[in-house]
FIPAFI-560705 format. One record per residue (C-alpha): residue in one letter; residue number from 1; chain; x, y, z. Coordinates in nm, 4 decimals, decimal comma, always signed. Each point is the difference from the previous one (the first is absolute). Layout:
# residues N
<vokol rest="a" nr="NUM" kette="A" X="X" Y="Y" Z="Z"/>
...
***
This chain:
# residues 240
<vokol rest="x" nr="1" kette="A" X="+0,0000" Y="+0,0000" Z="+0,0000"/>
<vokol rest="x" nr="2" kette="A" X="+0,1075" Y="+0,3478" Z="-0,1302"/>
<vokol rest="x" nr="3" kette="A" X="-0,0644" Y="+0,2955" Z="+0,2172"/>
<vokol rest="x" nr="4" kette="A" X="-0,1097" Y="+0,2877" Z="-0,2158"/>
<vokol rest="x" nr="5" kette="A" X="+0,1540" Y="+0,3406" Z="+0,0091"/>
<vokol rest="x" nr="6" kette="A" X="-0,0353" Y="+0,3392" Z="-0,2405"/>
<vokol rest="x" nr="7" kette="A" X="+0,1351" Y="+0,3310" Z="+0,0243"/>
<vokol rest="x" nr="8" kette="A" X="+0,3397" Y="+0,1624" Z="+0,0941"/>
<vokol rest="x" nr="9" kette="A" X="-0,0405" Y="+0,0379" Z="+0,3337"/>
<vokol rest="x" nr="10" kette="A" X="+0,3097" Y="-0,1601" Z="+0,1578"/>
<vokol rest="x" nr="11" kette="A" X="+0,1271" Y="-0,3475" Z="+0,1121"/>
<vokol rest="x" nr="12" kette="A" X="-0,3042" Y="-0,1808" Z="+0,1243"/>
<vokol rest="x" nr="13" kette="A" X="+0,0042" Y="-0,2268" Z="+0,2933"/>
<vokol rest="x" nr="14" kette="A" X="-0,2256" Y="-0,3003" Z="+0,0305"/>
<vokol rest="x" nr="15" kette="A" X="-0,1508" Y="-0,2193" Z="+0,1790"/>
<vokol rest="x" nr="16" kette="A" X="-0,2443" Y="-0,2880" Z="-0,0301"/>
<vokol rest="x" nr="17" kette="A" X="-0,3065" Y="-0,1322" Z="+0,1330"/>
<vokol rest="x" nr="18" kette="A" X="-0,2021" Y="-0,3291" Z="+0,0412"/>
<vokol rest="x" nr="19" kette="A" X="-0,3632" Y="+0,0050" Z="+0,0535"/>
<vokol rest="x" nr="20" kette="A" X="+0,1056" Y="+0,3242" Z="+0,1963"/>
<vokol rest="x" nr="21" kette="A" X="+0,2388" Y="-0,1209" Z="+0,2286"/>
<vokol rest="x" nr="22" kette="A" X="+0,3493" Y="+0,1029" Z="-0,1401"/>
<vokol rest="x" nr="23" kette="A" X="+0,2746" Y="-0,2017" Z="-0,1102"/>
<vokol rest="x" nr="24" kette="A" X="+0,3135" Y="+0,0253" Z="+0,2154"/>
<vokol rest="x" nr="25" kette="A" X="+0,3138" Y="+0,0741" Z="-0,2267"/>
<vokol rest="x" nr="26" kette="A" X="-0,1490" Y="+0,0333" Z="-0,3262"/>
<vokol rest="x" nr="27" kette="A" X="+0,1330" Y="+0,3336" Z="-0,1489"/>
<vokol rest="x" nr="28" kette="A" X="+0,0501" Y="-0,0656" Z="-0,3481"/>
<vokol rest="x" nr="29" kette="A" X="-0,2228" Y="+0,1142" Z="-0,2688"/>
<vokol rest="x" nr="30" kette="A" X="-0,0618" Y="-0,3752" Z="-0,0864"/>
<vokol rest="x" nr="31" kette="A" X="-0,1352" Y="-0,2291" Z="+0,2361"/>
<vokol rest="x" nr="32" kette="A" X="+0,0655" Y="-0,4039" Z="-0,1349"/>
<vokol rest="x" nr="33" kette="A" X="-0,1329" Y="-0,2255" Z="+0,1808"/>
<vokol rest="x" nr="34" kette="A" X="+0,1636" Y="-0,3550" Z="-0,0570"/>
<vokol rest="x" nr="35" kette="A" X="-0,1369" Y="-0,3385" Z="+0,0209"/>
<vokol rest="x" nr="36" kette="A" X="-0,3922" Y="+0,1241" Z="+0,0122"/>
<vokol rest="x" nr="37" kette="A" X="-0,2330" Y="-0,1821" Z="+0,2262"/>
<vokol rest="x" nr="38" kette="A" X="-0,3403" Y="+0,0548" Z="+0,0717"/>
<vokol rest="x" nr="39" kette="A" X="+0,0692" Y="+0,1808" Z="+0,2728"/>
<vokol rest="x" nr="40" kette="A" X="+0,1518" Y="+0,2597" Z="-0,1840"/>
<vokol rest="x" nr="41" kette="A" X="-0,3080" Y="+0,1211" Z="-0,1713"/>
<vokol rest="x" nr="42" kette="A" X="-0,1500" Y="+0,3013" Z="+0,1442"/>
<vokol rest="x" nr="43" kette="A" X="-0,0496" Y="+0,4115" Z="-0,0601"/>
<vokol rest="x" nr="44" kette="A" X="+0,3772" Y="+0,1366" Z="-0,0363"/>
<vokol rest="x" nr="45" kette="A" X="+0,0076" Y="+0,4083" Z="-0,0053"/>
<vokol rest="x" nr="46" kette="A" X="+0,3614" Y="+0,1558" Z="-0,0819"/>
<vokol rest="x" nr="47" kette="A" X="+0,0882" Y="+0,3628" Z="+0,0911"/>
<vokol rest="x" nr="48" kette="A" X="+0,2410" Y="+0,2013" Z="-0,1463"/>
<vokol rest="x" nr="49" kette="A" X="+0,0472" Y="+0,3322" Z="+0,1381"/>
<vokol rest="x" nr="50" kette="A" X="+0,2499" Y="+0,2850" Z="-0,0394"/>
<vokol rest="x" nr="51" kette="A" X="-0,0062" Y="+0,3684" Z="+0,2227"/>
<vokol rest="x" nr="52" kette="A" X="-0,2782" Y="+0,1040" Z="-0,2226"/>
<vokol rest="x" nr="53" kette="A" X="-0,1788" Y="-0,2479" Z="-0,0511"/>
<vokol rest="x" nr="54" kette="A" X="-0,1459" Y="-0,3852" Z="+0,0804"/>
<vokol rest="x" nr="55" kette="A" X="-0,1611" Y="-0,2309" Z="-0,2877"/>
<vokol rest="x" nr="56" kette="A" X="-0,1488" Y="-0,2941" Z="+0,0788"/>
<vokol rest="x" nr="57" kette="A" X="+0,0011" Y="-0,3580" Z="-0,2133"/>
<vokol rest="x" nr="58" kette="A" X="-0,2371" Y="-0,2649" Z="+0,0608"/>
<vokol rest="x" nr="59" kette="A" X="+0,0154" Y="-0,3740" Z="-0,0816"/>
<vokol rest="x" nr="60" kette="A" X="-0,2516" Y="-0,2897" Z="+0,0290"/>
<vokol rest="x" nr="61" kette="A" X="+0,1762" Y="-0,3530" Z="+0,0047"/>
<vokol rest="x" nr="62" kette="A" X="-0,1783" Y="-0,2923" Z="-0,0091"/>
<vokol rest="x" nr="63" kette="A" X="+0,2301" Y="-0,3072" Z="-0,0132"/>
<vokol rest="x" nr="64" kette="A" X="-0,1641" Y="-0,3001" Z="-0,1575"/>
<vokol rest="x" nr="65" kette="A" X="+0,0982" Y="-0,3533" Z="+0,0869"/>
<vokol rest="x" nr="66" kette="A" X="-0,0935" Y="-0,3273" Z="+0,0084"/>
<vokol rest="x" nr="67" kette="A" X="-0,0693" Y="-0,2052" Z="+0,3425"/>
<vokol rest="x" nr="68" kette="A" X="+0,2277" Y="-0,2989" Z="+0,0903"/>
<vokol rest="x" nr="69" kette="A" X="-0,1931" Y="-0,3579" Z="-0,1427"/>
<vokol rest="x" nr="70" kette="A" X="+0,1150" Y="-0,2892" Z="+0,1945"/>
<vokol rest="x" nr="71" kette="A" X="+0,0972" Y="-0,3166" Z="-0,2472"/>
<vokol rest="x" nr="72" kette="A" X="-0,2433" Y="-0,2450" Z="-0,1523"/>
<vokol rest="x" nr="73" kette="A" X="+0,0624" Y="-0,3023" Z="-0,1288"/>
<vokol rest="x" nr="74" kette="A" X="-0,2263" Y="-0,2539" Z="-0,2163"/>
<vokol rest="x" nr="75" kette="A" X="+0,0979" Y="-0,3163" Z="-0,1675"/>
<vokol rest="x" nr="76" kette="A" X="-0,2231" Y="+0,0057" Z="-0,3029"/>
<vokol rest="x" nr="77" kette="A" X="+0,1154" Y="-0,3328" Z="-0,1289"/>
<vokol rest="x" nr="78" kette="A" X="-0,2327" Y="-0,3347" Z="+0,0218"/>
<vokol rest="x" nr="79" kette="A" X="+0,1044" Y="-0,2517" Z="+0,1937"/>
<vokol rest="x" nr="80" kette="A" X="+0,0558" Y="-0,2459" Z="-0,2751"/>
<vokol rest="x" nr="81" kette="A" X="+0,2440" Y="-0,1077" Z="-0,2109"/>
<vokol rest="x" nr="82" kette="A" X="+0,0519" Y="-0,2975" Z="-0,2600"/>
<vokol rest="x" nr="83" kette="A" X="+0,2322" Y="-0,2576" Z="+0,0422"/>
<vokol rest="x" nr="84" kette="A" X="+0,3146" Y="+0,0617" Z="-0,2547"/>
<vokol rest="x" nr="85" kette="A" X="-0,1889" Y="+0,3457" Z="-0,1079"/>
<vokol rest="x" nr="86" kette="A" X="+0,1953" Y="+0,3185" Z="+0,0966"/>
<vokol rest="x" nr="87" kette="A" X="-0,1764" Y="+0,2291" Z="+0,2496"/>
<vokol rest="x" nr="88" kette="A" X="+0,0236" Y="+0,3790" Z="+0,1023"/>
<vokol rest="x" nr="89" kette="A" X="-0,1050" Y="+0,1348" Z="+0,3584"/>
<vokol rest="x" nr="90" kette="A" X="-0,0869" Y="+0,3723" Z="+0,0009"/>
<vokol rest="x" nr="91" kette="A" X="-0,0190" Y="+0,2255" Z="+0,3003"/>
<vokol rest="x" nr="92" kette="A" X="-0,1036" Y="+0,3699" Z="+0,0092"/>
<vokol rest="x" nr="93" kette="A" X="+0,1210" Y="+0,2139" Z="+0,2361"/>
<vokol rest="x" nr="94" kette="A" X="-0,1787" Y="+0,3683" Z="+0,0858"/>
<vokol rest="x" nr="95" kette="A" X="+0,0967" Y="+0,2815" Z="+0,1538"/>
<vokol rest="x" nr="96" kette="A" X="+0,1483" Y="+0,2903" Z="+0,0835"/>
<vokol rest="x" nr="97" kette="A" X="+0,2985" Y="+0,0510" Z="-0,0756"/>
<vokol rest="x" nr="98" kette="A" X="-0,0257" Y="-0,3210" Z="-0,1839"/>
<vokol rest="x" nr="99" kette="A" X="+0,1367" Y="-0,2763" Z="+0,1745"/>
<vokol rest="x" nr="100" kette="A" X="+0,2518" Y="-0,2760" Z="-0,0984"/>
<vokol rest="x" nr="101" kette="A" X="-0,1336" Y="-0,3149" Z="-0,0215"/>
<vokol rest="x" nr="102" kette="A" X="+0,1630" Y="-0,3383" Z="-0,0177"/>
<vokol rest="x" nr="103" kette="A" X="-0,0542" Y="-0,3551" Z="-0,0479"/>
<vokol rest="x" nr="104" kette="A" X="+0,0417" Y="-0,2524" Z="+0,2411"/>
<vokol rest="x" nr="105" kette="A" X="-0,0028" Y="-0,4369" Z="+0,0260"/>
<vokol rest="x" nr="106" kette="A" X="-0,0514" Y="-0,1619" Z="+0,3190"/>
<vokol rest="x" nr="107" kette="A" X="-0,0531" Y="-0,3745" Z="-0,0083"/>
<vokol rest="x" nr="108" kette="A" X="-0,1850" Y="-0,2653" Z="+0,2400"/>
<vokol rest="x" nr="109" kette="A" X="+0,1046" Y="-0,0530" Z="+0,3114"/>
<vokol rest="x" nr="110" kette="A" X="+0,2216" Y="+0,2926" Z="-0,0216"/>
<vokol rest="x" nr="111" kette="A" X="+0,0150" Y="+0,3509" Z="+0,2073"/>
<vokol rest="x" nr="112" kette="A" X="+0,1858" Y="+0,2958" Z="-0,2092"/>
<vokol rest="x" nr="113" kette="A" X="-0,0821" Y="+0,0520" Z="-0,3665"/>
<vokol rest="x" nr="114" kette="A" X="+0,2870" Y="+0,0421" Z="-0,2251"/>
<vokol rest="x" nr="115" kette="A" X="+0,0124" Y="+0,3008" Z="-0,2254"/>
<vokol rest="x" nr="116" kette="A" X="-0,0408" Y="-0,0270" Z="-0,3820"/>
<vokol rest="x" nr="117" kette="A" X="+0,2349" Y="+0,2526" Z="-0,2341"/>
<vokol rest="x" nr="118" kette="A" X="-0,1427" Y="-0,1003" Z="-0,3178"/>
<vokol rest="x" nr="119" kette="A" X="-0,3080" Y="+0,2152" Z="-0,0119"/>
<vokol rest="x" nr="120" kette="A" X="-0,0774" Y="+0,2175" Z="-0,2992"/>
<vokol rest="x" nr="121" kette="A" X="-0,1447" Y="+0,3509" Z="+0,1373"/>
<vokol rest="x" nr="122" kette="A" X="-0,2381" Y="+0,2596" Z="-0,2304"/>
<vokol rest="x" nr="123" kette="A" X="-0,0555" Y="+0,3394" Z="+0,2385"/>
<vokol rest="x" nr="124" kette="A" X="-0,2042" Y="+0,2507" Z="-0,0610"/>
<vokol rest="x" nr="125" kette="A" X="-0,0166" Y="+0,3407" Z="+0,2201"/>
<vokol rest="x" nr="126" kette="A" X="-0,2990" Y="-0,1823" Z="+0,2700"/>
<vokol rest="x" nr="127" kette="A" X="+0,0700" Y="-0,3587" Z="-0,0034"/>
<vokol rest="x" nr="128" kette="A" X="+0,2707" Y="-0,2474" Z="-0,1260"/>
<vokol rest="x" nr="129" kette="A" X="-0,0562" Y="-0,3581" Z="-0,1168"/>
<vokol rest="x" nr="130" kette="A" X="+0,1938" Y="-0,2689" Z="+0,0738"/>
<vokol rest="x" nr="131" kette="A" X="+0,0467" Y="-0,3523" Z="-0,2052"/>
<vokol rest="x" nr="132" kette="A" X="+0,1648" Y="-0,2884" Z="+0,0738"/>
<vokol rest="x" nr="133" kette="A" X="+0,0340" Y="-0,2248" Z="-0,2740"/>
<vokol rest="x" nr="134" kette="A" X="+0,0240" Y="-0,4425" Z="+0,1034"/>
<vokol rest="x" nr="135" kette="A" X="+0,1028" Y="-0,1669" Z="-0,3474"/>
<vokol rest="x" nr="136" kette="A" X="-0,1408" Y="-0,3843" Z="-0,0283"/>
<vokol rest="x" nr="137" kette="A" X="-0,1307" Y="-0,0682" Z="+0,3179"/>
<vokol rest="x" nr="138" kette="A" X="+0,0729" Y="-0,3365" Z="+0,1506"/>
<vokol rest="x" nr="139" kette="A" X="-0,1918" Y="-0,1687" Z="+0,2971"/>
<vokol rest="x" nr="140" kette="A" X="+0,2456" Y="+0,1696" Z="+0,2269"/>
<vokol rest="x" nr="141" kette="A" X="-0,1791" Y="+0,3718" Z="-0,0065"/>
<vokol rest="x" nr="142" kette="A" X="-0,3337" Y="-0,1827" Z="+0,1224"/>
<vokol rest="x" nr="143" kette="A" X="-0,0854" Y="+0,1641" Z="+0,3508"/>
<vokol rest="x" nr="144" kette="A" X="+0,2671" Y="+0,2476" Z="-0,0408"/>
<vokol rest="x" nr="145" kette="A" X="-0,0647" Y="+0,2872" Z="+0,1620"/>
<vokol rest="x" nr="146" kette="A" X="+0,0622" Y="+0,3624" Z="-0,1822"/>
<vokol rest="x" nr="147" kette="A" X="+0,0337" Y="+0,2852" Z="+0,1927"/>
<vokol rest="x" nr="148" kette="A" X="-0,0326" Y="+0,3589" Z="-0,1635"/>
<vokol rest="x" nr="149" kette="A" X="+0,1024" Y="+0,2511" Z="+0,2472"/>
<vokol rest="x" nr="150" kette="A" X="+0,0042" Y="+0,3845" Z="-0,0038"/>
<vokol rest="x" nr="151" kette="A" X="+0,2204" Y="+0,2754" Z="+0,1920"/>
<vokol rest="x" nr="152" kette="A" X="-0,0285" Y="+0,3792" Z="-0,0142"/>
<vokol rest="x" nr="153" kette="A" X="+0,0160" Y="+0,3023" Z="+0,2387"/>
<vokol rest="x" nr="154" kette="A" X="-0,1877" Y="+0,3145" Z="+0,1260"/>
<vokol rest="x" nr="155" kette="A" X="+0,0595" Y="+0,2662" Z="-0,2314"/>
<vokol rest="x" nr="156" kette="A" X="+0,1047" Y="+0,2057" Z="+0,2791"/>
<vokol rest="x" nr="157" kette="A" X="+0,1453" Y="-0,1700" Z="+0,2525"/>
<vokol rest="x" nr="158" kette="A" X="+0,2383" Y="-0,2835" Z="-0,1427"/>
<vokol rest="x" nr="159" kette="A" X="+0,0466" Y="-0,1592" Z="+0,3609"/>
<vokol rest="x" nr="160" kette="A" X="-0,3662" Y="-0,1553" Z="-0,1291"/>
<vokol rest="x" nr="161" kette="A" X="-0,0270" Y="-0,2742" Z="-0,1786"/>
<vokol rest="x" nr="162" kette="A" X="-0,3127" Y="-0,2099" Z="-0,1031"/>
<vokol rest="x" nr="163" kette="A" X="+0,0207" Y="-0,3646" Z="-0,1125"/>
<vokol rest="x" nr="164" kette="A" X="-0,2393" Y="-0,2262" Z="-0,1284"/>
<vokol rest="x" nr="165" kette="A" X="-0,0071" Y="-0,3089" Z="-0,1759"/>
<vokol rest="x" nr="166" kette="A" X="-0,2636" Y="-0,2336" Z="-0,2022"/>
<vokol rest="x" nr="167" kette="A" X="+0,0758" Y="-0,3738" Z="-0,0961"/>
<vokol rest="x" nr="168" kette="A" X="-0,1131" Y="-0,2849" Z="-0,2083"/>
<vokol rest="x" nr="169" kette="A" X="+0,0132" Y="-0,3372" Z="+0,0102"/>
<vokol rest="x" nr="170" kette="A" X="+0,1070" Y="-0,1754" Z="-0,3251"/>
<vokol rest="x" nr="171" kette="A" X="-0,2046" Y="-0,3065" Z="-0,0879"/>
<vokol rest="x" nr="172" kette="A" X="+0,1603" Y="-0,2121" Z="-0,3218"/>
<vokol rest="x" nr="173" kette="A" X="-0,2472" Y="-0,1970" Z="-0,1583"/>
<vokol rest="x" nr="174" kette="A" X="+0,0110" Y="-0,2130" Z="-0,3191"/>
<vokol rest="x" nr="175" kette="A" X="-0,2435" Y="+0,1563" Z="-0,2498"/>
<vokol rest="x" nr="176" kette="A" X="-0,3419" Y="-0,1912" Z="-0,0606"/>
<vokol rest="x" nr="177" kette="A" X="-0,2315" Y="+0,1159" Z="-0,2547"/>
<vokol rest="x" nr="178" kette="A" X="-0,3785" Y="+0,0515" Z="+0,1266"/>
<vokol rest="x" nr="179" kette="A" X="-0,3089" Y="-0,2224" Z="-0,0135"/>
<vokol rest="x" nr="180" kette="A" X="-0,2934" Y="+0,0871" Z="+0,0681"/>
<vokol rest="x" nr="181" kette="A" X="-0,3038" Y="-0,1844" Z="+0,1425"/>
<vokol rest="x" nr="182" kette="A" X="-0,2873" Y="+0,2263" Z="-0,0236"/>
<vokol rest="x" nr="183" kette="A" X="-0,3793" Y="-0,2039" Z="-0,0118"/>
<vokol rest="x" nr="184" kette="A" X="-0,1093" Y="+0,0541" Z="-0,3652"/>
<vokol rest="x" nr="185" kette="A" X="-0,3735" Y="+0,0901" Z="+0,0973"/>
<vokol rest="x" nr="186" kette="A" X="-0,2058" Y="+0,1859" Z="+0,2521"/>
<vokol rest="x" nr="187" kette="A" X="-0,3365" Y="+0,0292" Z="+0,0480"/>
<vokol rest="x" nr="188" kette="A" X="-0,2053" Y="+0,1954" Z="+0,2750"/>
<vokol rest="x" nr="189" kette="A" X="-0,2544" Y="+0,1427" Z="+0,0437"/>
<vokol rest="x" nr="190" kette="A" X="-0,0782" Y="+0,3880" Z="-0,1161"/>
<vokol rest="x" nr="191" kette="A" X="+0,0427" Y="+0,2315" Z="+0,3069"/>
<vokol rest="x" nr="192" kette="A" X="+0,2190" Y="-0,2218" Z="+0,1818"/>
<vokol rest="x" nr="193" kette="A" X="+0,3824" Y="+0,0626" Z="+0,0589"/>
<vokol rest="x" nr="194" kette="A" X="+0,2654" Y="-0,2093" Z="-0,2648"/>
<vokol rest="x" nr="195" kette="A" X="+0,3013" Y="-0,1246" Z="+0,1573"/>
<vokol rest="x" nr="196" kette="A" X="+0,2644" Y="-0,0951" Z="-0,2413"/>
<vokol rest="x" nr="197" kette="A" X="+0,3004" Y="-0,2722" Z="+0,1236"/>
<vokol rest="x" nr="198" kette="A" X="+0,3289" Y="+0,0626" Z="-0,2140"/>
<vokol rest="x" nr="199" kette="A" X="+0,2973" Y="-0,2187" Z="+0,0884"/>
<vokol rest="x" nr="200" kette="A" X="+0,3066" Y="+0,0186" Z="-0,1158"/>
<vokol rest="x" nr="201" kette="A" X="+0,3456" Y="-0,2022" Z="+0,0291"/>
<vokol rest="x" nr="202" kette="A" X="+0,2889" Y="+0,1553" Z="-0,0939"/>
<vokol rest="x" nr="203" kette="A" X="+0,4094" Y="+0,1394" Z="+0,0977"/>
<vokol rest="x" nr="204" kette="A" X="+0,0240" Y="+0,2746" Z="+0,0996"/>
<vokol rest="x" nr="205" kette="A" X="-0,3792" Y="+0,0171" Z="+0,0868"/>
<vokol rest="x" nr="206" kette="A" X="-0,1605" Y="+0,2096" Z="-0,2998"/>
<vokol rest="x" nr="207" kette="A" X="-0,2341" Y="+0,2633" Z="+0,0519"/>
<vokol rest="x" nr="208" kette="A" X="-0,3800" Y="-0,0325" Z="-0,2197"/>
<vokol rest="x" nr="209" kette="A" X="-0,1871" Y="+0,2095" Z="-0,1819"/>
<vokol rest="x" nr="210" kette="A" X="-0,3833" Y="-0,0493" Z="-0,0262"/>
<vokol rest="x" nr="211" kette="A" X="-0,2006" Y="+0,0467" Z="-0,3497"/>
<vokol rest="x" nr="212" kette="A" X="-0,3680" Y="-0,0240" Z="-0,0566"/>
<vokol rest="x" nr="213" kette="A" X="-0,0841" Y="-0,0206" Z="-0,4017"/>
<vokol rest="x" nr="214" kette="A" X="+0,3138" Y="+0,0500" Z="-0,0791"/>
<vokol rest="x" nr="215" kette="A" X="+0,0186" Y="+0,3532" Z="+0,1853"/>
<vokol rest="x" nr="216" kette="A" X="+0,2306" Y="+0,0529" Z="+0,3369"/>
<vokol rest="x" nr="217" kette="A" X="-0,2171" Y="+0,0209" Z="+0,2908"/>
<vokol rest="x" nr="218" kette="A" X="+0,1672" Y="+0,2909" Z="+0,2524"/>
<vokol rest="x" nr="219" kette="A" X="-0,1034" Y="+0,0652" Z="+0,3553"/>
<vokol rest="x" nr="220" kette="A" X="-0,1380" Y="-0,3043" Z="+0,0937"/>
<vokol rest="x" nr="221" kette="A" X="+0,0627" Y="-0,1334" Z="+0,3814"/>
<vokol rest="x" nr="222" kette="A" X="+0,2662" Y="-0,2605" Z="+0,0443"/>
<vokol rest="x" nr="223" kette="A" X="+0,1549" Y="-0,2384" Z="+0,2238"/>
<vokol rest="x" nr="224" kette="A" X="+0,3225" Y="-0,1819" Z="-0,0062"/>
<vokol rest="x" nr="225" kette="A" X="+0,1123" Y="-0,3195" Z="+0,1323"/>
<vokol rest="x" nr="226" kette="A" X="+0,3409" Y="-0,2251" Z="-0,0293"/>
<vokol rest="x" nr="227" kette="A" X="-0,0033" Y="-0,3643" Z="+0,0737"/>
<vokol rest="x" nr="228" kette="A" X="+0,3200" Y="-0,2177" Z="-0,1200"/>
<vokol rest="x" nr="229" kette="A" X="+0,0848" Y="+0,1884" Z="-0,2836"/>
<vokol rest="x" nr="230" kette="A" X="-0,3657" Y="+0,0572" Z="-0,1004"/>
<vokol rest="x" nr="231" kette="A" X="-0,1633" Y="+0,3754" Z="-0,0189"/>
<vokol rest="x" nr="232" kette="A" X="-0,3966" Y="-0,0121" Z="+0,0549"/>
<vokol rest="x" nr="233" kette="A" X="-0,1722" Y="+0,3080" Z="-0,1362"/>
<vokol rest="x" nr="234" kette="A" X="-0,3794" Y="+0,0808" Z="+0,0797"/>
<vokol rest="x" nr="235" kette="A" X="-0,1693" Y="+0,3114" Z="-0,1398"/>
<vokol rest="x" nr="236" kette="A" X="-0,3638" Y="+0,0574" Z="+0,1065"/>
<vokol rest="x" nr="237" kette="A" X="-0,2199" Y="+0,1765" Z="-0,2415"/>
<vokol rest="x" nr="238" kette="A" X="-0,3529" Y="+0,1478" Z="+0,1181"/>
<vokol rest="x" nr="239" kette="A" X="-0,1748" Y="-0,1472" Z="-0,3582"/>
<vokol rest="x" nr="240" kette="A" X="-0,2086" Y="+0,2816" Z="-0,1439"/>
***
């Protein structure tokens, strides 16, 4: 901030003020303040003032910054992968400042998880995504545990730090195309409700879509269940 002054009336002297309490030591025509915080913002009034006269500058700061956002993590991975198949684990990690984020492998029966270096990393300015890439998996990864954890600080006090961490647990299964044993006809009554039984064997358990007349039905209510490798799937339809 420039304090303003006109006229040839002499060496001015100056002096600087902060929402009217004055600055102690500031006496230069420019007033720099370094390293802004929020706390800096305010009403700042410079005077500059000779024998003859006394001109008054006056400044409104308002500092803008963002708050501190403690670290997120989330694995966004599924659980599954096929046997001899590559597979890639991704983690996203929020925050602010973004955080650094890292991949780690604990195994059974084991207490520490050991770090991972090759991760492949794609940051943008709010969040930062993390892959770790497992080329043909073997029967070895199944139960693995994979931890993604995140670390940043307070943006204004760096003695704070905030942790968190997400995980997965790696399932390797040997891929098994669907069947599908759905009853081929249904007949009710009009008015009543029509209760549909879809199931469905398959690795890694597949996910169904349901089609009346050859049109995707959306919206309808749904229930899962998983019995030995089997996925039941019941949609209820109020018949109109």
């Amino acid at each position: 901030m420039v304090c303003s002054e006109s006229g040839p009336n002499g060496d001015p002297t100056f002096s600087w003020y902060k929402n009217g309490a004055k600055l102690g030591g500031e006496t230069a025509r420019i007033l720099e303040v370094k390293n802004t915080m929020r706390a800096d913002s305010g009403m700042y009034q410079c005077f500059a003032a000779t024998v003859y006269s006394k001109e008054q500058s006056t400044f409104a700061v308002t500092v803008s910054a963002l708050d501190s956002v403690p670290v997120k993590v989330t694995v966004t991975s599924d659980e599954y992968g096929l046997l001899g198949e590559n597979a890639q684990l991704s983690c996203v990690g929020q925050g602010n400042p973004v955080p650094s984020v890292t991949w780690h492998r604990k195994e059974a029966n084991t207490v520490n998880a050991i770090a991972i270096d090759n991760v492949v990393y794609k940051e943008t300015f709010i969040e930062i995504l993390a892959m770790l890439n497992i080329a043909n998996l073997s029967m070895a990864e199944d139960g693995i545990e994979y931890i993604c954890k995140g670390v940043n600080t307070d943006l204004y006090e760096s003695s704070i730090i905030y942790q968190a961490d997400s995980s997965i647990i790696l399932q390797v299964v040997q891929a098994i195309e669907p069947s599908i044993s759905l009853p081929s006809t249904s007949v009710i009554k009009s008015g009543m409700p029509l209760t549909l039984i879809c199931s469905v064997e398959g690795s890694p358990p597949p996910t169904i879509e349901w089609f009346m007349n050859g049109l995707k039905i959306d919206g309808e209510a749904e229930e899962t269940y998983v019995t030995d490798g089997w996925v039941e799937y019941i949609r209820v339809k109020q018949p109109t």
